[in-house]
Biopython code that builds the backbone (N, CA, C, O; Angstrom):
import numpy as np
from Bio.PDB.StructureBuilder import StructureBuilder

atoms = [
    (1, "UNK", "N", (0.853, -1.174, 0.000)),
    (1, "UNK", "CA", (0.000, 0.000, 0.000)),
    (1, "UNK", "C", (0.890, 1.226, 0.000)),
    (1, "UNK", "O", (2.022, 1.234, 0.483)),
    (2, "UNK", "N", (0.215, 2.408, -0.658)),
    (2, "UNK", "CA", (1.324, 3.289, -0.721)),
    (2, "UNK", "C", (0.407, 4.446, -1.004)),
    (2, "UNK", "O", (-0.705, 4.301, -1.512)),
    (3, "UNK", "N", (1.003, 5.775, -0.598)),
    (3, "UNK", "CA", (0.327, 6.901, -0.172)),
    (3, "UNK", "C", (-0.718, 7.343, 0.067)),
    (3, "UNK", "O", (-1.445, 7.925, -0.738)),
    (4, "UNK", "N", (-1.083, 6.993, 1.939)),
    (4, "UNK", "CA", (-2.013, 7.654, 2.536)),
    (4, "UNK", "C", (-2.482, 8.836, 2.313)),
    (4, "UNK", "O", (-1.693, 9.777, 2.223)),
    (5, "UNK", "N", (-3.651, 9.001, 2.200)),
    (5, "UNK", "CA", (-3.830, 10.401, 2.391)),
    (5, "UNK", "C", (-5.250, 10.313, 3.337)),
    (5, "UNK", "O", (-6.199, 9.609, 2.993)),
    (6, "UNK", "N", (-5.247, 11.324, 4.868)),
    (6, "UNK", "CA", (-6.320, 11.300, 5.725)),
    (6, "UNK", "C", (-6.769, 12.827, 5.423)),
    (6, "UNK", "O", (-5.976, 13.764, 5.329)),
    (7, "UNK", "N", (-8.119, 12.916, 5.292)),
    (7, "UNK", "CA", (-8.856, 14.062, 5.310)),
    (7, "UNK", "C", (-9.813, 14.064, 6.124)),
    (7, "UNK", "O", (-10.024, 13.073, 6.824)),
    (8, "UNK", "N", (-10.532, 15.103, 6.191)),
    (8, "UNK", "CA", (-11.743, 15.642, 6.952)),
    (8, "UNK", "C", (-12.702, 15.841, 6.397)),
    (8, "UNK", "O", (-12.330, 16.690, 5.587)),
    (9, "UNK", "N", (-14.071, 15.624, 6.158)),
    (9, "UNK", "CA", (-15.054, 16.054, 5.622)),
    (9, "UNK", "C", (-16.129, 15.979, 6.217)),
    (9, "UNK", "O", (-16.086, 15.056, 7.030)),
    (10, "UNK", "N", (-17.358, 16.653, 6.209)),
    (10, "UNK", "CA", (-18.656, 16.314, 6.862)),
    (10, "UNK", "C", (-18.744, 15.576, 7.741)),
    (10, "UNK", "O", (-19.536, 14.634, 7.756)),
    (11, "UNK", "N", (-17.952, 15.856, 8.642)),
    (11, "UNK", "CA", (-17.257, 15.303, 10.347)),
    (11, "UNK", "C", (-17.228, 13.358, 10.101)),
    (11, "UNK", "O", (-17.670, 12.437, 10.788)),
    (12, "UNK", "N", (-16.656, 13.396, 9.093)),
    (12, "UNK", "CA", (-15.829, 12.008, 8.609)),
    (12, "UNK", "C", (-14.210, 12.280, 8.301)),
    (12, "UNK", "O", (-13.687, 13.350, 7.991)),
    (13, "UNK", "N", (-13.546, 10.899, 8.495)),
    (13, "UNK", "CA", (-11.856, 10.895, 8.259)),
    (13, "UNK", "C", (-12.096, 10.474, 7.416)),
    (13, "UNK", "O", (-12.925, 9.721, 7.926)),
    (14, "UNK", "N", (-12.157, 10.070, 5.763)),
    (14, "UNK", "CA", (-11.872, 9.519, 4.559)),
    (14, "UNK", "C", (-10.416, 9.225, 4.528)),
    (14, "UNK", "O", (-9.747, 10.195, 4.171)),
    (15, "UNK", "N", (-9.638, 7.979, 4.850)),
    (15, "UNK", "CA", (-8.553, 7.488, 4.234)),
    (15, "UNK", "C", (-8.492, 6.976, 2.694)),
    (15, "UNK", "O", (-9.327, 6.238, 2.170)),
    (16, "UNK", "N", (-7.491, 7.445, 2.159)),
    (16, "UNK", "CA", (-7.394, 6.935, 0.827)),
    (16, "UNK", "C", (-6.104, 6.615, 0.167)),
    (16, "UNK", "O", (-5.312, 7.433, -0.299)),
    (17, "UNK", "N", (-5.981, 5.218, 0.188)),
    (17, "UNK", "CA", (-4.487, 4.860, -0.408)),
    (17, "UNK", "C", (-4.690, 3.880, -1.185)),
    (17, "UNK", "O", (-5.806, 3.361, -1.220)),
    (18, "UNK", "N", (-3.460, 3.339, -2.116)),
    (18, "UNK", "CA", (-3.227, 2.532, -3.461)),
    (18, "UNK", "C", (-2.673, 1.153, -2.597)),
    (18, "UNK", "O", (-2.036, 1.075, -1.546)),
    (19, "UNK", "N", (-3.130, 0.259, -3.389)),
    (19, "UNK", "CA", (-2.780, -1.016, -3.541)),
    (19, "UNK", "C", (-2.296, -1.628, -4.764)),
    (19, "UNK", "O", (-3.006, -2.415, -5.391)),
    (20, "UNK", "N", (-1.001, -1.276, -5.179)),
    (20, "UNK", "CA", (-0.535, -2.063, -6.396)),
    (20, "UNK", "C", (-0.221, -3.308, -6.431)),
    (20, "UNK", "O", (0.621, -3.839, -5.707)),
    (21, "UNK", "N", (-0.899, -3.857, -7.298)),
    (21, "UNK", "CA", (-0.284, -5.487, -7.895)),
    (21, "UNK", "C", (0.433, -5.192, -9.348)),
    (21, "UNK", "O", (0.347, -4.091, -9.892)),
    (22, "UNK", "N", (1.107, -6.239, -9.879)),
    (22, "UNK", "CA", (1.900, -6.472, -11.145)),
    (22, "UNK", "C", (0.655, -5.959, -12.302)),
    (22, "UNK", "O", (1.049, -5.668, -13.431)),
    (23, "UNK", "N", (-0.578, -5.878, -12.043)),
    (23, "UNK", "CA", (-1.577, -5.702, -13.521)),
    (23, "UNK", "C", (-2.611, -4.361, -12.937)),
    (23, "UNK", "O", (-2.983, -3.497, -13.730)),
    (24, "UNK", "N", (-2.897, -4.335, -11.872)),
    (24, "UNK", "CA", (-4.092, -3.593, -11.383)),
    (24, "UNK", "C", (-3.856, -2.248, -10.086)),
    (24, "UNK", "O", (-2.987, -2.334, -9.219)),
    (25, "UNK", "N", (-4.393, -1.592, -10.156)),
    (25, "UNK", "CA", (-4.288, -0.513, -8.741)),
    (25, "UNK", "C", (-5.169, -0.248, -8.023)),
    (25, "UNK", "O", (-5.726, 0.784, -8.397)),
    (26, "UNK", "N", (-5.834, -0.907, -6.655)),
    (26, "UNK", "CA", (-6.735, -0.602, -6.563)),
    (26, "UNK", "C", (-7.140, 0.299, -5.534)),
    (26, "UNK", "O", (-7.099, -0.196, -4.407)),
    (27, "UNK", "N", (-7.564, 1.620, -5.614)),
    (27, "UNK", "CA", (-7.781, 2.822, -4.546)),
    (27, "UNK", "C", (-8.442, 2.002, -3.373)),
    (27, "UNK", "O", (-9.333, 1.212, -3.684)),
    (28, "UNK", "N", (-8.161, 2.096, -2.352)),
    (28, "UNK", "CA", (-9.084, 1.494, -0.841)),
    (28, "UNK", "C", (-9.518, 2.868, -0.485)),
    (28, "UNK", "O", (-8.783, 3.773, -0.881)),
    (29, "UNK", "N", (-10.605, 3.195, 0.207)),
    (29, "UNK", "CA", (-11.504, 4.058, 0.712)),
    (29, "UNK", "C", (-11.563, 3.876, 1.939)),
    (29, "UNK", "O", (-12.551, 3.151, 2.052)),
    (30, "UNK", "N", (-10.999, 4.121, 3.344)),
    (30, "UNK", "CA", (-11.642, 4.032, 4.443)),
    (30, "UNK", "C", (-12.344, 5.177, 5.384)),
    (30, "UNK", "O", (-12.028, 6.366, 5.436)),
    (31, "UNK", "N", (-13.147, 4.658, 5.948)),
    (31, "UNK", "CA", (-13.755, 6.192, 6.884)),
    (31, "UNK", "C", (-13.799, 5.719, 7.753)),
    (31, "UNK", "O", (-13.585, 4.530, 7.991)),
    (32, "UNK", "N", (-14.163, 6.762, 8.612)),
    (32, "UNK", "CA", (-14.142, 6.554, 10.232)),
    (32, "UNK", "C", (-15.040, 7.896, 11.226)),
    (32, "UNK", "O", (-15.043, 8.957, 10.601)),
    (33, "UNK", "N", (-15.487, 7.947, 12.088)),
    (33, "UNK", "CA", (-16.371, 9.027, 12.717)),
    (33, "UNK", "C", (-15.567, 9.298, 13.822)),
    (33, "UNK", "O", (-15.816, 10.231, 14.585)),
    (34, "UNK", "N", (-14.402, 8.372, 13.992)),
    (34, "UNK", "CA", (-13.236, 8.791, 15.197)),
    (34, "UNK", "C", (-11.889, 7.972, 14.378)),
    (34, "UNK", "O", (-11.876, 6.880, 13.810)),
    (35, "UNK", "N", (-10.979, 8.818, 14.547)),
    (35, "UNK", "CA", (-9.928, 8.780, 13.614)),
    (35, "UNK", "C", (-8.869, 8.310, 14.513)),
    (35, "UNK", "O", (-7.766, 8.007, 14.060)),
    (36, "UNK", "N", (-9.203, 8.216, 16.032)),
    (36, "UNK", "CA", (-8.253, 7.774, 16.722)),
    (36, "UNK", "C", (-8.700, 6.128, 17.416)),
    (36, "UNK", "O", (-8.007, 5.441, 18.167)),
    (37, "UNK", "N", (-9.969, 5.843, 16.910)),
    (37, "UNK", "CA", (-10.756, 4.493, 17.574)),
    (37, "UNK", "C", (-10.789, 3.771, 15.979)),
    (37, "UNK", "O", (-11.203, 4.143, 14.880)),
    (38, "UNK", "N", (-9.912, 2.170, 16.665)),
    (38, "UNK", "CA", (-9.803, 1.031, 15.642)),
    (38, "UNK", "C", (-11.197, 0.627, 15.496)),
    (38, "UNK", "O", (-11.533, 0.244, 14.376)),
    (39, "UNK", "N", (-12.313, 0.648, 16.688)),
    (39, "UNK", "CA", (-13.503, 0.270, 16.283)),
    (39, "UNK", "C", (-14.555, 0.873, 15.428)),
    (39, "UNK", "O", (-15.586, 0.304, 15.069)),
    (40, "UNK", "N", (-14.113, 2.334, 15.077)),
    (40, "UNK", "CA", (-15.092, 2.955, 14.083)),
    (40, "UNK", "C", (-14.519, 3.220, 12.722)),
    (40, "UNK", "O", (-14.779, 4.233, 12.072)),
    (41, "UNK", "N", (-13.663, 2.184, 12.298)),
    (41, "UNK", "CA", (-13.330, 2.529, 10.994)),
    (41, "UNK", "C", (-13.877, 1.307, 10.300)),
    (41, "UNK", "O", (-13.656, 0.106, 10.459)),
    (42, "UNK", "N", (-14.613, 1.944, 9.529)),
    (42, "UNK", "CA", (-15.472, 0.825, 8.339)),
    (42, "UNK", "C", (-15.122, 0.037, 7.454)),
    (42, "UNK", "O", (-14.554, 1.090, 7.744)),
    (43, "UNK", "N", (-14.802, -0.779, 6.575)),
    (43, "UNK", "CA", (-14.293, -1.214, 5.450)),
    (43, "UNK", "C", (-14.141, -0.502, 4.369)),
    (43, "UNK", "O", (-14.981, 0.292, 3.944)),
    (44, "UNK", "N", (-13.114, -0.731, 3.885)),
    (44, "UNK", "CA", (-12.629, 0.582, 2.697)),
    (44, "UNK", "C", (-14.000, -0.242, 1.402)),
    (44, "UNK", "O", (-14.519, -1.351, 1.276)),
    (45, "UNK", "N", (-14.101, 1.427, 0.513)),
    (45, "UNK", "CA", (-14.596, 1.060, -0.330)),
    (45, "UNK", "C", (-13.863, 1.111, -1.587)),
    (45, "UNK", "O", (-13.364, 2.216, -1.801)),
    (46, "UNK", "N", (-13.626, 0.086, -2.620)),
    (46, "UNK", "CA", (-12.605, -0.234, -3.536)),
    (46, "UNK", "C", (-12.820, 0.185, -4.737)),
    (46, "UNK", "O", (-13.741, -0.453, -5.248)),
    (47, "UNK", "N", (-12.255, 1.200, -5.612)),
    (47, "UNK", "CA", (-12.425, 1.594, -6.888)),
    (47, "UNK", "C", (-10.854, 1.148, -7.625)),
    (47, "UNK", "O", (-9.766, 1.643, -7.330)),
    (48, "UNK", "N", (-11.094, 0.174, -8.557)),
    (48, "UNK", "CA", (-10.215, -0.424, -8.912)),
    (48, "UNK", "C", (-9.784, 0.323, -10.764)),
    (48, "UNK", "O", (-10.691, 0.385, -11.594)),
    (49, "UNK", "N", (-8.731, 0.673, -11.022)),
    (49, "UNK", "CA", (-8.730, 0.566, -11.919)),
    (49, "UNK", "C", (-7.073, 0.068, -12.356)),
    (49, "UNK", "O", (-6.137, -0.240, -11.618)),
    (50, "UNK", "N", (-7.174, 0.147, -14.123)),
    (50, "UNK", "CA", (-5.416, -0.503, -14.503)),
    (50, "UNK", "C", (-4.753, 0.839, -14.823)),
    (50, "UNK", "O", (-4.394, 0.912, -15.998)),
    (51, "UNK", "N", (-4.480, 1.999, -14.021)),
    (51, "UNK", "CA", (-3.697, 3.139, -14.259)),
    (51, "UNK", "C", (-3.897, 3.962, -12.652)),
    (51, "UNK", "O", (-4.926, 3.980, -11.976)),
    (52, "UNK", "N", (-2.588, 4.596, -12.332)),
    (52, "UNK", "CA", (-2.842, 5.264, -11.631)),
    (52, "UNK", "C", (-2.125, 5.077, -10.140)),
    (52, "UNK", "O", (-2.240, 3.976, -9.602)),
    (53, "UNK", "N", (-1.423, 6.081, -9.496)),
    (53, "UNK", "CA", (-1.141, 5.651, -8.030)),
    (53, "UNK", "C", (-0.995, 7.291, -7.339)),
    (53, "UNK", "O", (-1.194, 8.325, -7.977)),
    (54, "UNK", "N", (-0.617, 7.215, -5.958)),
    (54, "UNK", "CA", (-0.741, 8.321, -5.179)),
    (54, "UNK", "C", (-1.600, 8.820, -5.121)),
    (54, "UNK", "O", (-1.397, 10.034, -5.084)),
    (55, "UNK", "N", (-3.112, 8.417, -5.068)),
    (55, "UNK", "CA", (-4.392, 9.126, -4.941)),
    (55, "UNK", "C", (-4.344, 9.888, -3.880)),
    (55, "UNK", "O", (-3.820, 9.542, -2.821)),
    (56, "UNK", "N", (-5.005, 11.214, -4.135)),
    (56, "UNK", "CA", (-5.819, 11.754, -3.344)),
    (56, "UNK", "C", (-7.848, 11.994, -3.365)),
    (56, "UNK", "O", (-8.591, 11.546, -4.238)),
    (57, "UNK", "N", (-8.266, 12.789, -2.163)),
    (57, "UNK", "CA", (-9.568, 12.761, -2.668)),
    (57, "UNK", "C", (-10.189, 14.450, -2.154)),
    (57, "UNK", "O", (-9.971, 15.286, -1.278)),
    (58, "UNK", "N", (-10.958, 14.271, -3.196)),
    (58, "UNK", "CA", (-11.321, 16.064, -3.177)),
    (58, "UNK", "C", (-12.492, 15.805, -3.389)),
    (58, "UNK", "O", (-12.907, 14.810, -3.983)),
    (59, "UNK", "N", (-13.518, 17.205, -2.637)),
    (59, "UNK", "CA", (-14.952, 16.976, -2.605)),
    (59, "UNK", "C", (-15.441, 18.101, -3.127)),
    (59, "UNK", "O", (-14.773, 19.066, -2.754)),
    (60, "UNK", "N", (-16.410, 18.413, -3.900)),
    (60, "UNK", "CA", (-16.231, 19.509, -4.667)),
    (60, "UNK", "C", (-17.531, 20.432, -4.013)),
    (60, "UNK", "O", (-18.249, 19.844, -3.205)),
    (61, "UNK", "N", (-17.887, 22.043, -4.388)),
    (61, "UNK", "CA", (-18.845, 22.636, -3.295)),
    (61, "UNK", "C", (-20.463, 21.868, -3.728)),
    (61, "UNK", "O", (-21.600, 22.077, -3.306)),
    (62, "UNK", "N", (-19.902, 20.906, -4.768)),
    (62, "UNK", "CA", (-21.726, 20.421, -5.200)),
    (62, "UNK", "C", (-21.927, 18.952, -4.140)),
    (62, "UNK", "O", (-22.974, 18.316, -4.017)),
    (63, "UNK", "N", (-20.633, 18.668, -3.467)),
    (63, "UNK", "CA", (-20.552, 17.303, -2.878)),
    (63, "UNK", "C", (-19.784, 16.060, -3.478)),
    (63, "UNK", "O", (-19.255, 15.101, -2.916)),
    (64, "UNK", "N", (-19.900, 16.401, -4.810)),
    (64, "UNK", "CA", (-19.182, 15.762, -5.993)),
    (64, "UNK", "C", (-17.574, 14.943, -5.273)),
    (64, "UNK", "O", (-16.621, 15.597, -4.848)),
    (65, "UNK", "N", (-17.649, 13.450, -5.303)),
    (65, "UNK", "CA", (-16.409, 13.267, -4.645)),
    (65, "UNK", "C", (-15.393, 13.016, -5.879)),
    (65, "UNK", "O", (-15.862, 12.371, -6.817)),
    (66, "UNK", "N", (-14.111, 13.435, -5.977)),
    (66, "UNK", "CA", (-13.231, 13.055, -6.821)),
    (66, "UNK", "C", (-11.949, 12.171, -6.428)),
    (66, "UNK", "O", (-11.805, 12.130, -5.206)),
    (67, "UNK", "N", (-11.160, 11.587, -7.013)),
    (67, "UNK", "CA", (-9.919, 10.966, -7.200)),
    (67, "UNK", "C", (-8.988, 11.429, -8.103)),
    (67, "UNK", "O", (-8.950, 11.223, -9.316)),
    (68, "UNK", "N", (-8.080, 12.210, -7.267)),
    (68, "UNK", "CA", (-6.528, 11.875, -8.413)),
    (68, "UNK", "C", (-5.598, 11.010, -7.857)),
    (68, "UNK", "O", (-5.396, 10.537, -6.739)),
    (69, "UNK", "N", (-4.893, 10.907, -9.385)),
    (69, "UNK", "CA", (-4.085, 9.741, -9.214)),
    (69, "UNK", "C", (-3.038, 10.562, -10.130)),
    (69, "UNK", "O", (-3.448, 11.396, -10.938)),
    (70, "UNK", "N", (-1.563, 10.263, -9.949)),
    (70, "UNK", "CA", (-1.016, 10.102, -10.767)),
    (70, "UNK", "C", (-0.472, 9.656, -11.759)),
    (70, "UNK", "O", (0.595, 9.161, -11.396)),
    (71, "UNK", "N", (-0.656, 9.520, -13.172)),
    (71, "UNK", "CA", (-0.768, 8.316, -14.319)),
    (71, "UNK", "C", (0.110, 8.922, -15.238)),
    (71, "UNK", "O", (-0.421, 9.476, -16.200)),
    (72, "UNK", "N", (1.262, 8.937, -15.159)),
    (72, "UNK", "CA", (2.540, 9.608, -16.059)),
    (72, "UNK", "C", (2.078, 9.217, -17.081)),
    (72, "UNK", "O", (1.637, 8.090, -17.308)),
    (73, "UNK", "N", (2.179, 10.708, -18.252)),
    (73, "UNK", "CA", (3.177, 11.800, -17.657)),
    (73, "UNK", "C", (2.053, 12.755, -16.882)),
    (73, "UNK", "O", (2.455, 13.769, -16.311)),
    (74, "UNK", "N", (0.840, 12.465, -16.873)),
    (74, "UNK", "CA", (-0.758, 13.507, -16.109)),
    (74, "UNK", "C", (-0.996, 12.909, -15.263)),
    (74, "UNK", "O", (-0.492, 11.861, -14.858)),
    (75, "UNK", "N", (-1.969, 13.632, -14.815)),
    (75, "UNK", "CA", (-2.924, 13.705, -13.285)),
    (75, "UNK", "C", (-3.812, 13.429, -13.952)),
    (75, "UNK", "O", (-3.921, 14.082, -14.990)),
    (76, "UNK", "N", (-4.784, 12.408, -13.681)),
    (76, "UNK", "CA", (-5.951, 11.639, -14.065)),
    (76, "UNK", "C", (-7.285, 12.014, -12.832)),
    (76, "UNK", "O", (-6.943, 11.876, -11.657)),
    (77, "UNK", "N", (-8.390, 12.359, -13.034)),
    (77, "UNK", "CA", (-9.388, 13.142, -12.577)),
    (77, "UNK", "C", (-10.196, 12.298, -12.666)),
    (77, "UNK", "O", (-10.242, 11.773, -13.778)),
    (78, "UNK", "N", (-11.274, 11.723, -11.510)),
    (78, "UNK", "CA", (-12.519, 11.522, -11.812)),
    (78, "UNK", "C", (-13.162, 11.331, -10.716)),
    (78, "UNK", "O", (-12.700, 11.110, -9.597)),
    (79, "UNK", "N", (-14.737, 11.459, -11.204)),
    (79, "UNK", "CA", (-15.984, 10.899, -9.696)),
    (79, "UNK", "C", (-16.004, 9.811, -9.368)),
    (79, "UNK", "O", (-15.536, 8.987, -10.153)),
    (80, "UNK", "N", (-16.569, 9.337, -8.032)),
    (80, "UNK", "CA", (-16.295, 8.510, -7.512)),
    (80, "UNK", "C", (-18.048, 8.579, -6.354)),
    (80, "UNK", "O", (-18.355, 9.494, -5.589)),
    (81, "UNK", "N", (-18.805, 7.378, -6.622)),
    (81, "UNK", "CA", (-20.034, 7.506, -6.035)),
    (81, "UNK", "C", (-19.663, 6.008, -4.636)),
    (81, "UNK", "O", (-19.797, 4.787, -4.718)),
    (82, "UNK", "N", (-19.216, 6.847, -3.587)),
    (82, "UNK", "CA", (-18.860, 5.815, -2.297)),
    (82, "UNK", "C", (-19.490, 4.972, -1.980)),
    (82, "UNK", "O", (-18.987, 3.855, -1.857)),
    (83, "UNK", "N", (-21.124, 5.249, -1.676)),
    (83, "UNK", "CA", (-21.908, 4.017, -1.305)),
    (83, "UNK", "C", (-21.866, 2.887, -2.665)),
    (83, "UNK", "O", (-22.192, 1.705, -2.558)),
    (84, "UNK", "N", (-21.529, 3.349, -3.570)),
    (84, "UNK", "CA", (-21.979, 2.176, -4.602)),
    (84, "UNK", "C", (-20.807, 1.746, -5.501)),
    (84, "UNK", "O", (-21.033, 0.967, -6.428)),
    (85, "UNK", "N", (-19.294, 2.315, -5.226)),
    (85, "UNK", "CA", (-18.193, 1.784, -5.538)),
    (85, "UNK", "C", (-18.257, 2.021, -6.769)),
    (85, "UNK", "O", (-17.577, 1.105, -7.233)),
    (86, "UNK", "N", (-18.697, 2.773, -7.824)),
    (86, "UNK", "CA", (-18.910, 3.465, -9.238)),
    (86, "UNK", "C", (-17.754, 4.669, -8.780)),
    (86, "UNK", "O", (-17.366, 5.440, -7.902)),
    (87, "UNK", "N", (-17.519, 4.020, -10.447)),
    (87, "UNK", "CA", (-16.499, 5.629, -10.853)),
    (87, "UNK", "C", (-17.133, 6.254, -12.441)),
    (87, "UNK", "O", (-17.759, 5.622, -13.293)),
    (88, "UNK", "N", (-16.827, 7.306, -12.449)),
    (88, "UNK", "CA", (-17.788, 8.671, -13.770)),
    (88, "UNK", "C", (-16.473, 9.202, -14.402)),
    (88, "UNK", "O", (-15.249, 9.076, -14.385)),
    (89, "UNK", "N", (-17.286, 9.733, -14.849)),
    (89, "UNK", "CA", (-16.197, 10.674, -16.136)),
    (89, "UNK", "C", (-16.261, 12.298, -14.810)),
    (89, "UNK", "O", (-16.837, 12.395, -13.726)),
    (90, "UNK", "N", (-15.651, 13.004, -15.353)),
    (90, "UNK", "CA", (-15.158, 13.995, -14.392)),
    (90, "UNK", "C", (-16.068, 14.980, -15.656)),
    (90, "UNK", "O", (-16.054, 14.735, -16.862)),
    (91, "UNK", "N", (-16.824, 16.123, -14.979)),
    (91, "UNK", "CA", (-17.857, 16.967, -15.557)),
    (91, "UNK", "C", (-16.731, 18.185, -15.711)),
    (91, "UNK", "O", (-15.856, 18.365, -14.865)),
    (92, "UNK", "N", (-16.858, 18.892, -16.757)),
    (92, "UNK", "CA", (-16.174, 20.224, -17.082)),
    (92, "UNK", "C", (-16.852, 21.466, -16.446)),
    (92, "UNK", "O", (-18.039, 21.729, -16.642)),
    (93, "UNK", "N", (-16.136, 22.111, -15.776)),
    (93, "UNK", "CA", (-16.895, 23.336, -15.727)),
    (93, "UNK", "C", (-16.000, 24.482, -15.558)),
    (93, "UNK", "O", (-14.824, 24.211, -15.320)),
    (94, "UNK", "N", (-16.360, 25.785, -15.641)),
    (94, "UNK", "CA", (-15.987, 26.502, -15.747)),
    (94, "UNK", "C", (-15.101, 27.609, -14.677)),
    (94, "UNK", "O", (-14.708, 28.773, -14.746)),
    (95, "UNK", "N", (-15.058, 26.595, -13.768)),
    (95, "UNK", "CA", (-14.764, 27.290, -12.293)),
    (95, "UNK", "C", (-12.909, 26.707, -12.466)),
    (95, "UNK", "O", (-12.528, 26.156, -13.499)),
    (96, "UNK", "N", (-12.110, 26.928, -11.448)),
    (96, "UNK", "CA", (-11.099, 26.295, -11.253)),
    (96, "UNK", "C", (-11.084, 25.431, -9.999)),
    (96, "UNK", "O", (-11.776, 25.634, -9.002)),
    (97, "UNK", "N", (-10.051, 24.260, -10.200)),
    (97, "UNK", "CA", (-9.997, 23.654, -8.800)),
    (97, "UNK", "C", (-8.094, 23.814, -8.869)),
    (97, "UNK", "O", (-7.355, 23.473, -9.794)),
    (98, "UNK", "N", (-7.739, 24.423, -7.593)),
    (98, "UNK", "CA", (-5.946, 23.424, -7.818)),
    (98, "UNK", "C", (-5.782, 22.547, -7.249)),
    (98, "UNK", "O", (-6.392, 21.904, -6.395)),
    (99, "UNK", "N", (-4.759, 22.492, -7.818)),
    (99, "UNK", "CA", (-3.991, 20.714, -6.746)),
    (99, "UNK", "C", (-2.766, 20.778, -6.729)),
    (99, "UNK", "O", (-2.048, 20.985, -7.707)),
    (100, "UNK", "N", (-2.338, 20.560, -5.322)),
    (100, "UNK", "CA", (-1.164, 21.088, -4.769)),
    (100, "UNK", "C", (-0.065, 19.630, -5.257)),
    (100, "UNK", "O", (-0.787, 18.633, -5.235)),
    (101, "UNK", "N", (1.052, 19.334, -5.572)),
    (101, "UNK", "CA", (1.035, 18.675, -5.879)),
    (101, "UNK", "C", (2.825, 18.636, -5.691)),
    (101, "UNK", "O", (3.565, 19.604, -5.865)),
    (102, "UNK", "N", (3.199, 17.406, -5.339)),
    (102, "UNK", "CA", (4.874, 17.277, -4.763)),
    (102, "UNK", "C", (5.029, 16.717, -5.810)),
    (102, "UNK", "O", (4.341, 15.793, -6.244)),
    (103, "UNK", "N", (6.302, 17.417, -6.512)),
    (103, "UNK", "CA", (7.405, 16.360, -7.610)),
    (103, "UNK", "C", (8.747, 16.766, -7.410)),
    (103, "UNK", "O", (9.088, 17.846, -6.926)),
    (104, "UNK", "N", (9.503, 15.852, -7.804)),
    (104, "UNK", "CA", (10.892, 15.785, -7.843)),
    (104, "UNK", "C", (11.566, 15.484, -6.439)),
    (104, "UNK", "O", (11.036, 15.259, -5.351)),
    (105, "UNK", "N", (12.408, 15.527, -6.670)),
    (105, "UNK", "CA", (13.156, 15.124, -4.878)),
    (105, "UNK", "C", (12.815, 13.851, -4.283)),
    (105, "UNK", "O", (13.635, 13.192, -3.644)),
    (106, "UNK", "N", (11.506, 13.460, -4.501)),
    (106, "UNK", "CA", (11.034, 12.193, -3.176)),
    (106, "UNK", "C", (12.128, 10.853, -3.831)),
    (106, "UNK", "O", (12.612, 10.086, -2.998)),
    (107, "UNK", "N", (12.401, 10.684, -5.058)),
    (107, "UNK", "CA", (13.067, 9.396, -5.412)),
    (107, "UNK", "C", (13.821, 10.086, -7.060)),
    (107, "UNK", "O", (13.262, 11.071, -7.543)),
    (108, "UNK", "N", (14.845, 9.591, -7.666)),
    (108, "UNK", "CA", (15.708, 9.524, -8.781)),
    (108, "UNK", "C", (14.532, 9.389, -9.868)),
    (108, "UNK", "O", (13.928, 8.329, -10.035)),
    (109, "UNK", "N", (14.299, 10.412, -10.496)),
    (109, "UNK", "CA", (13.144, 10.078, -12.151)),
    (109, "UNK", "C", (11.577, 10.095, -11.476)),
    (109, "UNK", "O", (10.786, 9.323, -12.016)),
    (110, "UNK", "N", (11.062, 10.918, -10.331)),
    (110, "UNK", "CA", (9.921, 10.767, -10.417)),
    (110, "UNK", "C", (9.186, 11.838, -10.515)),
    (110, "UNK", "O", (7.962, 11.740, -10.610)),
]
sb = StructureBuilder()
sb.init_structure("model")
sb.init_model(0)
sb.init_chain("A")
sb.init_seg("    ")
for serial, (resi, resn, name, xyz) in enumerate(atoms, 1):
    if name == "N":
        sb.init_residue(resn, " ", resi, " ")
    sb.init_atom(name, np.array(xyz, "f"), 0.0, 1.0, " ", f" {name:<3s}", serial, name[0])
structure = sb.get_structure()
């Protein structure tokens, strides 16, 4: 498993990290309503796809949940519907979002 990322949202912890195998990557989803109690963290919910690692997750002001990933040589964008483990095409609009985003330094060529 490889890069956690813990957030805050609508007084939930959303964990979100990668699981690579040799063919597949699959995002795990976990939440929790106490971020410091092993008993309230739920089973991750799994959006699997064949591209992609270092997810993060962003919630947009419509509620809209997203996933990036990094998928050299881009940042790969999309929705993500939690209760039902569906992933969407990412909607265009006219607003901006950024994304803060670390390169170089962590390892040789990345």
């Amino acid at each position: 498993m490889y890069a956690d990322i813990l957030r805050y949202y609508d007084g939930k912890f959303p964990l979100i990290v990668a699981m690579l195998s040799a063919t597949v990557c699959h995002k795990l989803i976990f939440t929790s309503d106490d971020c410091c109690s092993d008993a309230a963290w739920r089973d991750p919910v799994t959006v699997t796809t064949d591209y992609g690692y270092d997810p993060d997750i962003f919630w947009d002001d419509d509620g809209t949940v997203y996933v990036m990933l990094a998928n050299n040589p881009v940042m790969s964008t999309f929705s993500v519907e939690l209760t039902a483990e569906a992933i969407g095409p990412v909607n265009t609009k006219d607003n901006y979002c950024y994304l803060m985003i670390s390169e170089r330094r962590t390892e040789k060529n990345h």
